[in-house]
C-alpha positions in Angstrom: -30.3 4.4 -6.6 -29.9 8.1 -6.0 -31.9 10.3 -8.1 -30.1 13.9 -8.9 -31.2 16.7 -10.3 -30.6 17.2 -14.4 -28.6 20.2 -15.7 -32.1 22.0 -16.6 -33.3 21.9 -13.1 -30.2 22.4 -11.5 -29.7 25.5 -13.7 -33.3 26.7 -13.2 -32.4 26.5 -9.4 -29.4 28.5 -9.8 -31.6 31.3 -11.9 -34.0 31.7 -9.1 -31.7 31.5 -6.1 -29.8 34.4 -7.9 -33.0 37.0 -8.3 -33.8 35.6 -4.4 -30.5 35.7 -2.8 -30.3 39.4 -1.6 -33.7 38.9 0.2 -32.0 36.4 2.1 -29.1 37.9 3.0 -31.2 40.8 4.1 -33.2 37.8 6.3 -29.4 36.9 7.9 -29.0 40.3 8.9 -32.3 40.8 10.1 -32.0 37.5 12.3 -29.0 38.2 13.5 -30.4 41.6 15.1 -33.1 39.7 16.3 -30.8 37.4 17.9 -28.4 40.1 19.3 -31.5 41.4 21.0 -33.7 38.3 22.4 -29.9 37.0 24.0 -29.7 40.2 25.8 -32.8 40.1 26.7 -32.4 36.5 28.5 -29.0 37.8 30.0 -26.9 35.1 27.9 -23.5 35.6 27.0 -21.9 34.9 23.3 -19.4 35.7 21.6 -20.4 36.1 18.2 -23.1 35.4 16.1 -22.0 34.7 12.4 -24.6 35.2 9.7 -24.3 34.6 5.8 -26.2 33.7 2.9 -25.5 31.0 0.5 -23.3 32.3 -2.8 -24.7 31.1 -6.2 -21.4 28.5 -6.8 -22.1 27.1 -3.5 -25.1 26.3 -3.8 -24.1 24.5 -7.7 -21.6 22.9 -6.0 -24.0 21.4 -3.6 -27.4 20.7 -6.0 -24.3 18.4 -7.9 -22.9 16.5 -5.2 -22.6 12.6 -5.5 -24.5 10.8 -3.1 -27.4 13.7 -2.6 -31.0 13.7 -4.0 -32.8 17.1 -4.0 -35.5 16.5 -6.0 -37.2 19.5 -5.3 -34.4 22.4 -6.1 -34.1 25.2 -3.9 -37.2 23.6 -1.6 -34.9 20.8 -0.6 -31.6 23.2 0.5 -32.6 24.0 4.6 -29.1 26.5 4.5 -29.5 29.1 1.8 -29.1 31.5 4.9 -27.1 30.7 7.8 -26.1 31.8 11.4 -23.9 30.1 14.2 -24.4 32.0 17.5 -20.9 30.5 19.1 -21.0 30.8 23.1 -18.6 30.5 25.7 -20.3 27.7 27.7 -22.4 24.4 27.3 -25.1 26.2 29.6 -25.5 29.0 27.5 -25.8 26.7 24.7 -28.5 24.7 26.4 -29.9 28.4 26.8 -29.9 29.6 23.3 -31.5 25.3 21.8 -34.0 26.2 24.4 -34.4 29.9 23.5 -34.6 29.0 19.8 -37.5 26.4 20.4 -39.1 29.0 22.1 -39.3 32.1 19.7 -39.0 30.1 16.6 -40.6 27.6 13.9 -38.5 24.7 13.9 -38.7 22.6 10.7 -39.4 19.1 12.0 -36.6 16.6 11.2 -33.9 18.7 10.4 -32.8 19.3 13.6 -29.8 17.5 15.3 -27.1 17.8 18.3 -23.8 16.3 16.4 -22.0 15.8 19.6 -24.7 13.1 20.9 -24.1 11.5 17.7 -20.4 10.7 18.9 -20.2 7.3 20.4 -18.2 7.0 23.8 -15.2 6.5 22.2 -14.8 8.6 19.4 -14.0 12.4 18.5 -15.6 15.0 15.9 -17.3 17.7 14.9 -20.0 19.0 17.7 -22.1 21.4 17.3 -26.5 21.9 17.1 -28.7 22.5 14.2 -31.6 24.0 13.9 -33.5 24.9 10.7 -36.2 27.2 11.5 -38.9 29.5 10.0 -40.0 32.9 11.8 -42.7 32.4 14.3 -46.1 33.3 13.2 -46.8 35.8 16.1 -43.8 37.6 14.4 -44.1 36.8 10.8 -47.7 38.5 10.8 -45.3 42.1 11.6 -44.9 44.5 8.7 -41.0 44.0 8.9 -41.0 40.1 8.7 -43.6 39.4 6.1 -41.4 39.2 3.5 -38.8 36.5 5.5 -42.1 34.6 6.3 -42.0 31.9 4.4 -38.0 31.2 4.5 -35.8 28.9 6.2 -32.4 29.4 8.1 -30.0 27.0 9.2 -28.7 28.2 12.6 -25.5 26.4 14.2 -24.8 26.6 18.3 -21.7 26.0 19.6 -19.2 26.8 22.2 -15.7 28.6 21.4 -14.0 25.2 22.0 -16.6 23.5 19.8 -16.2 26.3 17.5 -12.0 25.9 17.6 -12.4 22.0 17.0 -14.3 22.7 14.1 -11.8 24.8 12.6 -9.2 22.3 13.2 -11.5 19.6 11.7 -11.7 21.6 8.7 -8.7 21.8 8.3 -8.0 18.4 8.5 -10.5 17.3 6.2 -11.1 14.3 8.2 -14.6 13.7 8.3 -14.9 10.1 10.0 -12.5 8.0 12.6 -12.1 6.0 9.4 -10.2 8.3 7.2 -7.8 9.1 10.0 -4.1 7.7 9.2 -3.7 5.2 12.6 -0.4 7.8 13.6 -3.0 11.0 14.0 -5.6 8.5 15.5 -4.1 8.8 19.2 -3.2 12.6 18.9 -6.6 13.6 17.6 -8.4 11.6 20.4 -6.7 13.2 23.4 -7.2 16.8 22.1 -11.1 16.2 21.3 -11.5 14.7 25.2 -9.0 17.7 26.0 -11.5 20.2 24.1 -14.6 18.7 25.7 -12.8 18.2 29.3 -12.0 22.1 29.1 -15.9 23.2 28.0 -17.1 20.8 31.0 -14.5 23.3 33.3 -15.7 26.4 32.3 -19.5 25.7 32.7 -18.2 24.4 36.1 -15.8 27.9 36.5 -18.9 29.8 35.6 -20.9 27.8 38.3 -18.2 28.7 40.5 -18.3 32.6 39.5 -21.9 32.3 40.7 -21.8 31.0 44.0 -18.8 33.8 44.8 -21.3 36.4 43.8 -24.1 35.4 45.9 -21.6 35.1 48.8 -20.1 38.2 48.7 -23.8 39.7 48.2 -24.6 38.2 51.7 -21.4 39.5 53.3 -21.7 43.0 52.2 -25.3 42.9 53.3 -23.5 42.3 56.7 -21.8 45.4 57.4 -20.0 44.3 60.3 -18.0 41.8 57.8 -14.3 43.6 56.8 -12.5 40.8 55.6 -14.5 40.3 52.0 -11.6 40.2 49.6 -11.3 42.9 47.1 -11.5 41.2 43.7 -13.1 40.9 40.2 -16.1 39.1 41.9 -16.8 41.2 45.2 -16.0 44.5 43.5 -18.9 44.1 40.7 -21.3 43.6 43.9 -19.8 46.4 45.6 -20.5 48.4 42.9 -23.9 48.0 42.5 -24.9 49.4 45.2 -21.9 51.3 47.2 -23.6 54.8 48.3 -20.0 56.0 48.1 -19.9 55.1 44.4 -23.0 57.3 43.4 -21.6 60.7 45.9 -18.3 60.2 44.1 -20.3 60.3 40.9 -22.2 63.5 41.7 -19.5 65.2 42.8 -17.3 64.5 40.0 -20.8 65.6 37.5 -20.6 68.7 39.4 -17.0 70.1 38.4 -18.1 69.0 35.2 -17.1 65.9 34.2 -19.2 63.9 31.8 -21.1 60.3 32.3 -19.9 58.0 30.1 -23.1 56.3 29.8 -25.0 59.4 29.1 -22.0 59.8 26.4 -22.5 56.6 24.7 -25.6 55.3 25.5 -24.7 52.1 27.4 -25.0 50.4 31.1 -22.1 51.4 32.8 -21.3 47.5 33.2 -20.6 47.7 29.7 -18.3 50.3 30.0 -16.6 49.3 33.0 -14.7 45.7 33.1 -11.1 47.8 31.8 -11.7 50.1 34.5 -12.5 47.9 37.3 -9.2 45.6 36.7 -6.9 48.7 37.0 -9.0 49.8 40.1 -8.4 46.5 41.6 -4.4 46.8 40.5 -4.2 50.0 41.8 -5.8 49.4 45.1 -3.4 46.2 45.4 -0.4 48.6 45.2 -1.5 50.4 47.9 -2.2 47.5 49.7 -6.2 48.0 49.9 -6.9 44.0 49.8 -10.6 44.1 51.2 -13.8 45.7 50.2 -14.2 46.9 53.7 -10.4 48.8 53.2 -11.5 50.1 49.5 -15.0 51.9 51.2 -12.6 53.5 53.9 -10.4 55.3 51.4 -13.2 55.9 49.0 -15.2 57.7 51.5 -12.1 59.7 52.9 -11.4 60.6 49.0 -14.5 62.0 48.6 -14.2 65.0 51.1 -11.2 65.8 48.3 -12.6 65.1 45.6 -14.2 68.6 44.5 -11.4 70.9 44.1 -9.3 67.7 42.6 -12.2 66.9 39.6 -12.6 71.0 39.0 -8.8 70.7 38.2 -9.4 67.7 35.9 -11.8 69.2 34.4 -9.5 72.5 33.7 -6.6 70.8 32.5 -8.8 69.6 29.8 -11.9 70.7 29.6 -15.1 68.6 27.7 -12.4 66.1 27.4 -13.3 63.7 30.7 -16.4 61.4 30.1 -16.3 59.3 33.1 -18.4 56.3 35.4 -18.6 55.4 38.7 -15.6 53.1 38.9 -13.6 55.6 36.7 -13.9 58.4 39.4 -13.1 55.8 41.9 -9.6 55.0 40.2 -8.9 58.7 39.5 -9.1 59.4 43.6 -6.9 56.0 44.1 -4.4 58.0 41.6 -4.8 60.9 43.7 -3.6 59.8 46.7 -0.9 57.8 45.0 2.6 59.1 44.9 4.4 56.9 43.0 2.4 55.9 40.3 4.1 56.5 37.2 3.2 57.0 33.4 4.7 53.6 32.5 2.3 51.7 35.0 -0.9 53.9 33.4 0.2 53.2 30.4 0.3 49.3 30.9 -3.1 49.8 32.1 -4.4 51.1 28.9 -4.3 54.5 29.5 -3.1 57.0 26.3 0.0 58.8 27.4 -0.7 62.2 27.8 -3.7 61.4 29.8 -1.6 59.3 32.1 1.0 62.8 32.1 -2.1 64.9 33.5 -3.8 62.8 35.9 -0.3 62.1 37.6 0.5 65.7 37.4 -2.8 66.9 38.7 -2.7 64.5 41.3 0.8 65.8 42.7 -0.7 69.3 42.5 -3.2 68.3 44.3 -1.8 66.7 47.0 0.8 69.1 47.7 -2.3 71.5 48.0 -3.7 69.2 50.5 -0.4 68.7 52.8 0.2 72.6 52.8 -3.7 73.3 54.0 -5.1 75.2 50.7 
C-alpha cells in the first residue's frame, strides 16, 4: 500500500515551496543562460530551450496524486524547476545527454531515455531526462552558491519529438492500451512517420557535411570552375574569398557601416537572409558556379567606389552592411531589370528596394557614358 502525504505535510510543503519558488525561477533563468552559452560554445544547434519553475497549484496537484508516495515533501519532487533544450536532430541530442553529463551533477536514478523504453512495436512519448545539480567546480562561484544545493529536471528532445509530444498531449493517451482499436493504426504510422523523418534529417545533416568538405577541397583547387553556386559552396566561399573582404573595405570606405560592428554578432549570424537572395539574384543572371560568381565580383569591385559613395548619399548613416550584403548590392548594380516587386519578395523594405534600383540605374548609365 501506497503511503501519501497527510493534509499537514502537504500543506507545510506548499508553505515552503511558496517562500522558495522565486529562487528557483531565478535558477531556470540562470540555467538557461548557462545553457545558451556552453551549446555555443560546443557549436550545437537548438532551437529553443524552454525554462520554468513549478507554480504552487501544480505542485498540490502533484503531492495529492493517487498512486504517488512522497514521503519526504519538497525533497521527493526532482521538477520544481524545469528546462527542455528541443533540437533539430538525434545527434545534437546525443551532443547535449553527453554535454549535460559532462558539466553537470546528475542525480543517480532519475535519469531515463523514454524512447528506449518503447518496445519494437509500439509508439509514444520520446524524449530524455535528466535531473541534475550544479557542478561543484561551479557551485563553489559567487553567482551559483545560492542554486547549489537544487535540483532541475531538464528534458532533450528533437522538434519532431517535441511535435509528437504535443500531439500526445493532446490526446491524453498515455499507453497503447487506452487507445480506441480505430486510432490504434493511425497513431502507429505517424509515430514510425515522426521517427522515420528525425532518422532523415540527422542523415540530411550528414549529407550537408560531406558537401561542405567537398566544396572546401575544390575551391582549394583553383583550377576547378564548375563548383555549383549554392547554399553549401557559397558559405565556403565566403569564408575566405579575398574578393569578399576588398569589397568590404571599399564599401567601409564611402562610409557604409559593418553590421557586425553595429550589432555585435558574427557575420554568419547576420547573413543566412542575405546569402539566399545573393544566390537568387546570381541565378537570374545566370551566374550558376562559384568560379562565375568570383568573375563578376572581382569585375564589380573596380565600380564599386563611386557606386557605395552614392549609397551612402542617398541615405546617409542609414546603410549598415556585411560582406555578402555588398556582394548583392553590386549584383543589383549591374542588374537592369530587377524590379521593386522581386526586392520586395526578398525581404527587402520598399523604399530601400526604390533606392538601390534607382542608384543602380544612375550608376550604370554613368558607367556606359564614361563618367
Amino acid at each position: 500500500m501506497v503511503k501519501r502525504l497527510g493534509k499537514r505535510l502537504i500543506s507545510e510543503a506548499l508553505s515552503d515551496f511558496g517562500r522558495q519558488r522565486p529562487l528557483y525561477e531565478e535558477y531556470g533563468l540562470k540555467l538557461t543562460a548557462l545553457f545558451r552559452e556552453l551549446l555555443a560554445q560546443n557549436g550545437i544547434g537548438f532551437q529553443t530551450i524552454e525554462q520554468r519553475a513549478k507554480t504552487v497549484e501544480s505542485l498540490r496537484e502533484k503531492l495529492g496524486r493517487p498512486g504517488k508516495a512522497y514521503r519526504s515533501g519538497l525533497d521527493d519532487i526532482t521538477d520544481l524547476c524545469g528546462l527542455r533544450i528541443i533540437t533539430y536532430t538525434l545527434a545534437e541530442v546525443s551532443r547535449v545527454c553527453e554535454l549535460i553529463q559532462h558539466e553537470f551533477t546528475v542525480v543517480p536514478g532519475h535519469s531515463v531515455d523514454r524512447g528506449a523504453l518503447l518496445g519494437p512495436s509500439e509508439f509514444g512519448y520520446r524524449s530524455r531526462y535528466f535531473v541534475v545539480q550544479v557542478a561543484s567546480s561551479r557551485s563553489n562561484l559567487a553567482e551559483w552558491k545560492r542554486f547549489a544545493k537544487l535540483r532541475a529536471e531538464v528534458q532533450v528532445r528533437t522538434v519532431l519529438e517535441h511535435a509528437w509530444a504535443a500531439i500526445d498531449h493532446s490526446l491524453r493517451y498515455k499507453r497503447a492500451a487506452d487507445v480506441p482499436r480505430e486510432q490504434m493504426r493511425s497513431l502507429f504510422r505517424l509515430s514510425a512517420l515522426l521517427e522515420l523523418a528525425d532518422e532523415s534529417f540527422d542523415r540530411l545533416k550528414q549529407q550537408q557535411a560531406a558537401l561542405k568538405g567537398e566544396a572546401q577541397q575544390r575551391l582549394a583547387d583553383r583550377s576547378d570552375t564548375t563548383l555549383e553556386l549554392n547554399s553549401v559552396s557559397y558559405s565556403v566561399y565566403a569564408q575566405s574569398a579575398p574578393v569578399l573582404r576588398e569589397l568590404m573595405d571599399v564599401a567601409l570606405a564611402a562610409g557604409l557601416k559593418d553590421s557586425a560592428v553595429e550589432y555585435g554578432r558574427e557575420y554568419g549570424e547576420l547573413d543566412s537572409g542575405t546569402q539566399s537572395a545573393l544566390i537568387t539574384v546570381a541565378s537570374t543572371q545566370g551566374i550558376r558556379t562559384i568560379h562565375d560568381l568570383d568573375l563578376v565580383l572581382r569585375q564589380e569591385k573596380e565600380l564599386a567606389a563611386p557606386y557605395f559613395g552614392q549609397l551612402v548619399k542617398e541615405a546617409p548613416g542609414h546603410w549598415s552592411v556585411s560582406p555578402d550584403f555588398v556582394a548583392l548590392f553590386c549584383l543589383l548594380r549591374r542588374d537592369p531589370n530587377i524590379s521593386k516587386a522581386q526586392l520586395v519578395g526578398l525581404g527587402w523594405h520598399g523604399e530601400v528596394a526604390d533606392r538601390v534600383i534607382r542608384v543602380g540605374a544612375a550608376h550604370r548609365t554613368k558607367v556606359v557614358d564614361g563618367q
